[in-house]
C-alpha positions as CSV (number, residue, x, y, z in Angstrom):
1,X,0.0,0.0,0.0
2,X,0.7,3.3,-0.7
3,X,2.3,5.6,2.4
4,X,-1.4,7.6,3.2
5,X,0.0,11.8,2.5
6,X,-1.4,14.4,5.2
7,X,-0.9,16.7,2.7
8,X,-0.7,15.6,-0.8
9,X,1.5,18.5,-2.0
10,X,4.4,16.7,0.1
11,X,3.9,13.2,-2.0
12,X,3.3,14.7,-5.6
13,X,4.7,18.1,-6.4
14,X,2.3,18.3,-9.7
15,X,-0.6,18.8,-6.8
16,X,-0.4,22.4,-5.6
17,X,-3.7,21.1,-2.9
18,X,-5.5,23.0,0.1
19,X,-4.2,22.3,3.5
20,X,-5.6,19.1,4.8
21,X,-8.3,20.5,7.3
22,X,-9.7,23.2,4.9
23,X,-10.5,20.3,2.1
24,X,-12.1,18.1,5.4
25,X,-14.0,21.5,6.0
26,X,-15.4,21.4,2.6
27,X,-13.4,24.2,0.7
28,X,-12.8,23.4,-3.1
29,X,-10.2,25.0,-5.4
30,X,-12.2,26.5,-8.5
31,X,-8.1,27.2,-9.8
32,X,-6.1,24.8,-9.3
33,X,-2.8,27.0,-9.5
34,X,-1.2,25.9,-13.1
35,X,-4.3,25.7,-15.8
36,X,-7.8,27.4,-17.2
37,X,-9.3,23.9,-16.0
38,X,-12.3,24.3,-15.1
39,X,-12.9,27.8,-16.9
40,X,-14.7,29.1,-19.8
41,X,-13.6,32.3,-21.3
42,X,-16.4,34.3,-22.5
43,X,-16.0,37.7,-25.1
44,X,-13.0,38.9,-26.4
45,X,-10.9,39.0,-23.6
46,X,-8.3,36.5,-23.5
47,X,-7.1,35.0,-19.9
48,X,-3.7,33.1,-19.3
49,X,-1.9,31.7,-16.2
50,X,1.1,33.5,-15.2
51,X,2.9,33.2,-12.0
52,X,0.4,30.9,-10.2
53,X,-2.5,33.4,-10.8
54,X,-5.3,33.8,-13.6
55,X,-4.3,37.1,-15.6
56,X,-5.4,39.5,-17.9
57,X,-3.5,41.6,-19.4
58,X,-5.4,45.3,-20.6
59,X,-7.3,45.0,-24.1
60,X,-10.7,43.4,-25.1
61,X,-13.0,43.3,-22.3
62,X,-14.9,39.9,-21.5
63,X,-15.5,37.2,-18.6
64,X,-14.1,33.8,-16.9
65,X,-16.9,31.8,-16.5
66,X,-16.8,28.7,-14.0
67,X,-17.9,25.9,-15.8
68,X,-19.9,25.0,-12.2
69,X,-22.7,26.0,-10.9
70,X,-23.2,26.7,-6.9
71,X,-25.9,28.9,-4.8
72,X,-25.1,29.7,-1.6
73,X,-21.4,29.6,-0.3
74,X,-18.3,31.4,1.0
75,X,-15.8,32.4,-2.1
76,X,-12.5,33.5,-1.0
77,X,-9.3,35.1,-3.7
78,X,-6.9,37.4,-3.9
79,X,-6.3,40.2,-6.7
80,X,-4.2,42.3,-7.7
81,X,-4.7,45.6,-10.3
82,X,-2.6,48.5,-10.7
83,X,-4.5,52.1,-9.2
84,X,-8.0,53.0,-10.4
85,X,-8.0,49.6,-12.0
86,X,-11.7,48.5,-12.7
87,X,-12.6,44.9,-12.6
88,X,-14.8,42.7,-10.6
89,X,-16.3,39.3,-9.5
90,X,-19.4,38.0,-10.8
91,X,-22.0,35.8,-8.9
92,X,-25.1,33.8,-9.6
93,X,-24.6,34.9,-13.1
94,X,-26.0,33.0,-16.4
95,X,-24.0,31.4,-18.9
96,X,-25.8,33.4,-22.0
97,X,-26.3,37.3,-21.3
98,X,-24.4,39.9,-19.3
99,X,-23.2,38.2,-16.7
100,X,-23.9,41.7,-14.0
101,X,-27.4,41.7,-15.1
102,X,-28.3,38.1,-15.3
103,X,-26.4,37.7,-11.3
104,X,-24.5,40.1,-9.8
105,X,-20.8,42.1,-9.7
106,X,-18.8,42.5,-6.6
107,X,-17.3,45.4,-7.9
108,X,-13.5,45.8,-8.1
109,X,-13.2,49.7,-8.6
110,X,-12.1,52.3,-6.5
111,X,-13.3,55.2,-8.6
112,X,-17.0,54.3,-9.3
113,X,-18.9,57.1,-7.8
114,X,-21.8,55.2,-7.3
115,X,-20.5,51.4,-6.7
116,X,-17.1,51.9,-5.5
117,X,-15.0,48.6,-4.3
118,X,-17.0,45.9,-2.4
119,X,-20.7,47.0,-3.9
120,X,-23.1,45.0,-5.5
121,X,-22.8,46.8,-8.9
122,X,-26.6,48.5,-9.5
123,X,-27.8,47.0,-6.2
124,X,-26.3,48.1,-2.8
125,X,-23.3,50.9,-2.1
126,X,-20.6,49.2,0.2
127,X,-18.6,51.4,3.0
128,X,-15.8,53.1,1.8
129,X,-12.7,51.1,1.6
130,X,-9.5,51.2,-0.8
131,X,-7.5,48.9,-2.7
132,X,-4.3,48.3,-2.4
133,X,-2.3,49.2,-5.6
134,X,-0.3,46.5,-7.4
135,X,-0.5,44.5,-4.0
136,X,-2.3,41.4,-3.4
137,X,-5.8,42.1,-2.0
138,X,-7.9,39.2,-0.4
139,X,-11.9,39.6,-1.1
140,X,-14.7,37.1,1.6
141,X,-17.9,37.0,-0.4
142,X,-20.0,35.0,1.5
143,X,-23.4,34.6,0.0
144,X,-26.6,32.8,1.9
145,X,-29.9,32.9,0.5
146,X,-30.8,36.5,0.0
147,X,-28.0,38.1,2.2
148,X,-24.5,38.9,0.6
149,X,-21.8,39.9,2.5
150,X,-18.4,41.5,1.5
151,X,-14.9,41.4,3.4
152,X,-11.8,43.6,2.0
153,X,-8.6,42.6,3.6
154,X,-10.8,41.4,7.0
155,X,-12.9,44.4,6.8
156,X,-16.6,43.9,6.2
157,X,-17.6,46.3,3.8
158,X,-21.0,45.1,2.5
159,X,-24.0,43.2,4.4
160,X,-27.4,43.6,2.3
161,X,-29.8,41.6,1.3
162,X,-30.8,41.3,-2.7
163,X,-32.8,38.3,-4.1
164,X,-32.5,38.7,-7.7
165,X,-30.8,35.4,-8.5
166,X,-30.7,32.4,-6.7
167,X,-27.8,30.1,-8.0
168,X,-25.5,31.0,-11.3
169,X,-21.9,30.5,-12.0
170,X,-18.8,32.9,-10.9
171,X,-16.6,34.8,-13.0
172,X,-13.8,37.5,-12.9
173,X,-14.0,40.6,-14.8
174,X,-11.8,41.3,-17.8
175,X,-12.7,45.4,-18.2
176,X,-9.8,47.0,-19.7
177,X,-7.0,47.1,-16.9
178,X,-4.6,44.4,-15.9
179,X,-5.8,42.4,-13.6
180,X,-5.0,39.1,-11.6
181,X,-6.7,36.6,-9.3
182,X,-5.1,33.7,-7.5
183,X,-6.1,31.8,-4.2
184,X,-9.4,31.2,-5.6
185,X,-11.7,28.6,-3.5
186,X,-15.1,28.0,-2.5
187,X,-16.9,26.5,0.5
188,X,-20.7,25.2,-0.1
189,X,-23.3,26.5,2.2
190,X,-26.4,25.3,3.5
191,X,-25.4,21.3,3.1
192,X,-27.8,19.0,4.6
193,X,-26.7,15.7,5.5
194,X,-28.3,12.5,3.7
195,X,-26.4,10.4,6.9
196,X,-26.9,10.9,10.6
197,X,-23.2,9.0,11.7
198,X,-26.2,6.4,13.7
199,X,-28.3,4.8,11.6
200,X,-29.0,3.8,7.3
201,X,-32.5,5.7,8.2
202,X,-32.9,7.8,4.7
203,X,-31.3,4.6,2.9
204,X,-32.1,1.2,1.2
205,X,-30.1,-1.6,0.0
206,X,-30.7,-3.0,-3.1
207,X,-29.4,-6.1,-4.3
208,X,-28.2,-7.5,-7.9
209,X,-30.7,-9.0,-9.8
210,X,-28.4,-12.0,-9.6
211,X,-27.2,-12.3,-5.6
212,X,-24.0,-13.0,-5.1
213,X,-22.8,-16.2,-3.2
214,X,-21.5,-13.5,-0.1
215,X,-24.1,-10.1,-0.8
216,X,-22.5,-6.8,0.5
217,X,-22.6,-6.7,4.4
218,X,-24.1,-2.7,5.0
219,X,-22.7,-1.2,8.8
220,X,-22.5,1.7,10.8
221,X,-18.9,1.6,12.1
222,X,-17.2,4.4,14.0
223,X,-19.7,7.1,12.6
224,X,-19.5,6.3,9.0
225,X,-20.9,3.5,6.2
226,X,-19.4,0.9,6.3
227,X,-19.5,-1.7,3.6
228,X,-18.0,-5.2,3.1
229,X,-18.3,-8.0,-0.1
230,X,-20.7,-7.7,-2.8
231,X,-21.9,-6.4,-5.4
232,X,-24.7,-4.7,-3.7
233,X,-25.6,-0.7,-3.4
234,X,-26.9,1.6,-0.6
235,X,-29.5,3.9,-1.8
236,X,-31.2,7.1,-0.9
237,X,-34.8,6.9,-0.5
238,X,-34.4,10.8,-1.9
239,X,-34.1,11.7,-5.7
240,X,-32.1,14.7,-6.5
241,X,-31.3,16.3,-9.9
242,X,-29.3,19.2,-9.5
243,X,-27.0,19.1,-6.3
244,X,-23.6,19.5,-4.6
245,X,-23.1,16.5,-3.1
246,X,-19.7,15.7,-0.3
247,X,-18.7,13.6,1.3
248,X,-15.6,11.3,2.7
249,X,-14.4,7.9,1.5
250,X,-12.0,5.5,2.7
251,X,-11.3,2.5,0.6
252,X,-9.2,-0.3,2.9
253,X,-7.2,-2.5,0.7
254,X,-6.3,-6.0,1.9
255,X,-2.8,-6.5,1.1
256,X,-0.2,-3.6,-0.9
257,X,-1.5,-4.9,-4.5
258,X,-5.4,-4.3,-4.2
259,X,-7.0,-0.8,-4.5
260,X,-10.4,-2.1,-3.6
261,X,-12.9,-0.9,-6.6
262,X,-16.5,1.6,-6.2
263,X,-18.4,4.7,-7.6
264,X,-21.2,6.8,-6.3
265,X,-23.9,7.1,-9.0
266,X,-25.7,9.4,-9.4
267,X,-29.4,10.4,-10.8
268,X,-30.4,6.9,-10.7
269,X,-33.6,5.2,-11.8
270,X,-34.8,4.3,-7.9
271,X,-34.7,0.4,-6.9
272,X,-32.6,0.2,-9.9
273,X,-29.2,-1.7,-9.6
274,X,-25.6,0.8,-11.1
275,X,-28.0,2.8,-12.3
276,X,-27.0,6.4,-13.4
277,X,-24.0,8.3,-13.9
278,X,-21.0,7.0,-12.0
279,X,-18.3,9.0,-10.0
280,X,-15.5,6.3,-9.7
281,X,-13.6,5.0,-7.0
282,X,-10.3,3.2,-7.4
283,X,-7.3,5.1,-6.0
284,X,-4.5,2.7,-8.8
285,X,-2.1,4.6,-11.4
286,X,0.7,3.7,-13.8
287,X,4.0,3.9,-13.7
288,X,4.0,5.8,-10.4
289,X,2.2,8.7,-12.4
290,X,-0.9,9.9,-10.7
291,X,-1.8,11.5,-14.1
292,X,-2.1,7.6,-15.6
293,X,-5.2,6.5,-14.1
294,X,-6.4,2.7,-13.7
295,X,-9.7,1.8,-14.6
296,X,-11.1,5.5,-15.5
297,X,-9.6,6.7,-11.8
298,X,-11.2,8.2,-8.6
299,X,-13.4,10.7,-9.4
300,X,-13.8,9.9,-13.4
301,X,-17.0,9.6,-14.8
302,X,-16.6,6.2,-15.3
303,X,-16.9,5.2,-18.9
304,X,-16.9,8.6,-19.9
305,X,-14.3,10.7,-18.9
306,X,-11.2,10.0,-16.9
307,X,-9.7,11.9,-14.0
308,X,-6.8,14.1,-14.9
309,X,-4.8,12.9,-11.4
310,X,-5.5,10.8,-9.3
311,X,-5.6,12.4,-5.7
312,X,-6.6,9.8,-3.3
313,X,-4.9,7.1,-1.5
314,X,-6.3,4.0,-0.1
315,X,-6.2,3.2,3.5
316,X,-6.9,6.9,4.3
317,X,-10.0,8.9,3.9
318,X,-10.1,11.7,1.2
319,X,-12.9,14.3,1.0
320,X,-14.9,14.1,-2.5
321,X,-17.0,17.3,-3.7
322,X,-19.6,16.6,-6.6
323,X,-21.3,18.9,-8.2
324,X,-24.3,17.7,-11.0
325,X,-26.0,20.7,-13.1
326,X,-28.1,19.6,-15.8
327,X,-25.6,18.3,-18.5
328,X,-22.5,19.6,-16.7
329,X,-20.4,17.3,-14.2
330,X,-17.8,18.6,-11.9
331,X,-15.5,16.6,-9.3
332,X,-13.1,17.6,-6.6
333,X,-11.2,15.6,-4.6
334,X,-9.8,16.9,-1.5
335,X,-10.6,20.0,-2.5
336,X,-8.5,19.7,-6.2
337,X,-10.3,19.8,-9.8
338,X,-10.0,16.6,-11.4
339,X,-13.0,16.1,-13.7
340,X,-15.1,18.6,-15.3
341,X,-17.4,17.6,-18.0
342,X,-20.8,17.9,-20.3
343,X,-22.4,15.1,-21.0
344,X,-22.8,15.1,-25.2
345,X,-25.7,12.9,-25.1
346,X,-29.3,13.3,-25.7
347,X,-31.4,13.7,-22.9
348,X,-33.0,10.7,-21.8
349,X,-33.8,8.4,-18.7
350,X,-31.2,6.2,-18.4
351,X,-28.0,7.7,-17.4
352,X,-26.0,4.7,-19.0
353,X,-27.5,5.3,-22.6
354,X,-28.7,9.3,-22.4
355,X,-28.3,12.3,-20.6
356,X,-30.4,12.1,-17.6
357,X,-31.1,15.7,-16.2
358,X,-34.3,14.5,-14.6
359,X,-34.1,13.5,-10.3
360,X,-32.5,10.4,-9.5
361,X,-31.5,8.2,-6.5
362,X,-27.6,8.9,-5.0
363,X,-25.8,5.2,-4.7
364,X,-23.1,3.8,-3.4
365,X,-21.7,0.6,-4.8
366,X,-20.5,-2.7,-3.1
367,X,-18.3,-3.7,-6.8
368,X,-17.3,-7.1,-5.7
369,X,-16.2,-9.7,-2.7
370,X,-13.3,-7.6,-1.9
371,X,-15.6,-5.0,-1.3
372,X,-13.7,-2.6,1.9
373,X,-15.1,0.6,2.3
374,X,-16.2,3.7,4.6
375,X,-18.1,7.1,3.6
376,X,-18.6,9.5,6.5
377,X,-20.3,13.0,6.2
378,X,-22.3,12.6,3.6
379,X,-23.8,15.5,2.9
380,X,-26.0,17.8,0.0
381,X,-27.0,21.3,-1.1
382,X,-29.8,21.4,-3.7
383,X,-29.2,23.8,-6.5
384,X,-32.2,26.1,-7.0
């Protein structure tokens, strides 16, 4: 087996990663330090990544558009413009339209008259505050519901409530001056957890349509899931379409040469068995490369799309973040990007053939008799 890593950044130096407890806390990266991954650039302006940040230089306005969608959480970045530079940071914004009108702009401006630094942009004036020129400033946007609040360098300079939009995508500001944006992570809000650390109340097994000689064994052990042998799956008596979903897996191998095998599907036909879209577990790689993935990788959308690292190690738990927006698939895994994808398919019911956008069960699989596996703090926000 693989030495478990604290802190992944130590065992791979392709991972630039959160700090273990902020990725057990929830926080995702939405830039992951080196690439536009995860990132759409919309209008002329062009974006690059230059010195660990997301920069653009002066010239044709436009937008970086996450490819994700979220609702209510906490956004924390840095940035960086020369004085009088005018940028900003868009929330709960649409994919098609002017992204300021169709969400909103925390405005990045000094010299607005009306909706200086910190304001909702043609909503609510913040208190007077100043950037600091060609330094690194550090923006808290914390949004919940109908209540934004604003933080410049750990002073609160906006609390209002607005309830214009209710769940969009973010995006930084390309308007003409240089601008830059690093640090760039999110914490979800308003989770409600689908396990109660006690009991399976909320969940159902169900078993293969042929049962296997030793069916999968489903436990509450030390405040998480625990599951043994198979095949088999746990279900939610819930459906859910469009979601964040976290939670924390463990996979405990029996010996150094097995990396025990899973997935969490997703939008499932209910009482149906590996039904939906599946997020894969298994934690093996090539060649000691954790961009090589085995079998699709943890976190792929398995037969569709493979992770771009593997992240996880087996024997440890790892926190997994999965967000599902009509045809548009993202996956963290403590806290790092590894798959972000649209499903191509026409819509249909059956995840495995079509694109399913409609509600579905949330699974988790029992792949075989070496089944070995834990998931604690399951948890989900529904997108609005």
């Amino acid at each position: 087996m693989r030495l478990a890593c604290l802190a992944l950044v130590v065992c791979s130096p392709l991972l630039a990663q959160l700090p273990p407890k902020e990725a057990a806390d929830g926080w995702i990266q939405l830039f992951d330090g080196e690439s536009l991954f995860g990132w759409s650039q919309e209008g002329a302006g062009k974006w690059k990544v230059e010195g660990g940040a997301l920069t653009f230089d002066a010239g044709q306005v436009g937008w970086l558009r996450s490819n994700s969608v979220f609702a209510d959480y906490v956004l924390k970045l840095d940035f960086r413009t020369r004085k009088g530079g005018n940028s900003g940071v868009f929330v709960r914004s649409a994919k098609t339209g002017l992204p300021h009108e169709t969400g909103y702009e925390v405005q990045i401006w000094d010299d607005n008259p009306k909706f200086p630094t910190g304001s909702l942009v043609n909503h609510v004036r913040a208190k007077k505050a100043r950037i600091k020129a060609d330094q690194w400033n550090a923006y808290e946007i914390r949004i919940e519901g109908d209540r934004f609040q604003v933080t410049l360098n750990g002073k609160k300079i906006l609390d209002a409530r607005d309830a214009k939009s209710k769940a969009g995508h973010i995006g930084l500001q390309a308007n003409k001056d240089r601008i830059e944006f690093r640090n760039i992570k999110l914490k979800p809000l308003g989770m409600k957890a689908l396990f109660d650390g006690k009991t399976l109340a909320g969940w159902k097994v169900i078993q293969p349509p042929k049962p296997p000689k030793e069916p999968a064994e489903w436990s509450v052990k030390d405040g998480a899931i625990h599951v043994v042998k198979g095949g088999g799956q746990l279900e939610t008596e819930g459906t859910y379409a469009n979601f964040v979903l976290q939670l924390d897996v463990r996979t405990n191998p029996r010996d150094a040469n097995h990396h025990p095998n899973s997935g969490v599907f997703l939008r499932g036909q209910p009482n149906t068995y590996w039904n939906g879209y599946e997020v894969q577990i298994r934690n093996e790689y090539k060649d000691g490369d954790r961009t090589k993935p085995v079998d699709w990788g943890t976190g792929a959308m398995y037969n569709r799309v493979a992770t771009r690292k593997v992240v996880s190690d087996d024997g440890v738990f790892y926190a997994k973040t999965i967000a599902a927006n009509g045809k548009h698939f993202a996956v963290w895994l403590n806290g790092y990007p590894v798959t972000d994808w649209d499903d191509p398919r026409p819509e249909g019911n059956n995840a495995r053939q079509n694109a399913r956008l409609g509600a579905g069960a949330i699974s988790l699989q029992a792949h075989d008799p070496t089944t070995n596996l834990d998931f604690r703090n399951v948890r989900l926000g529904v997108l609005p």
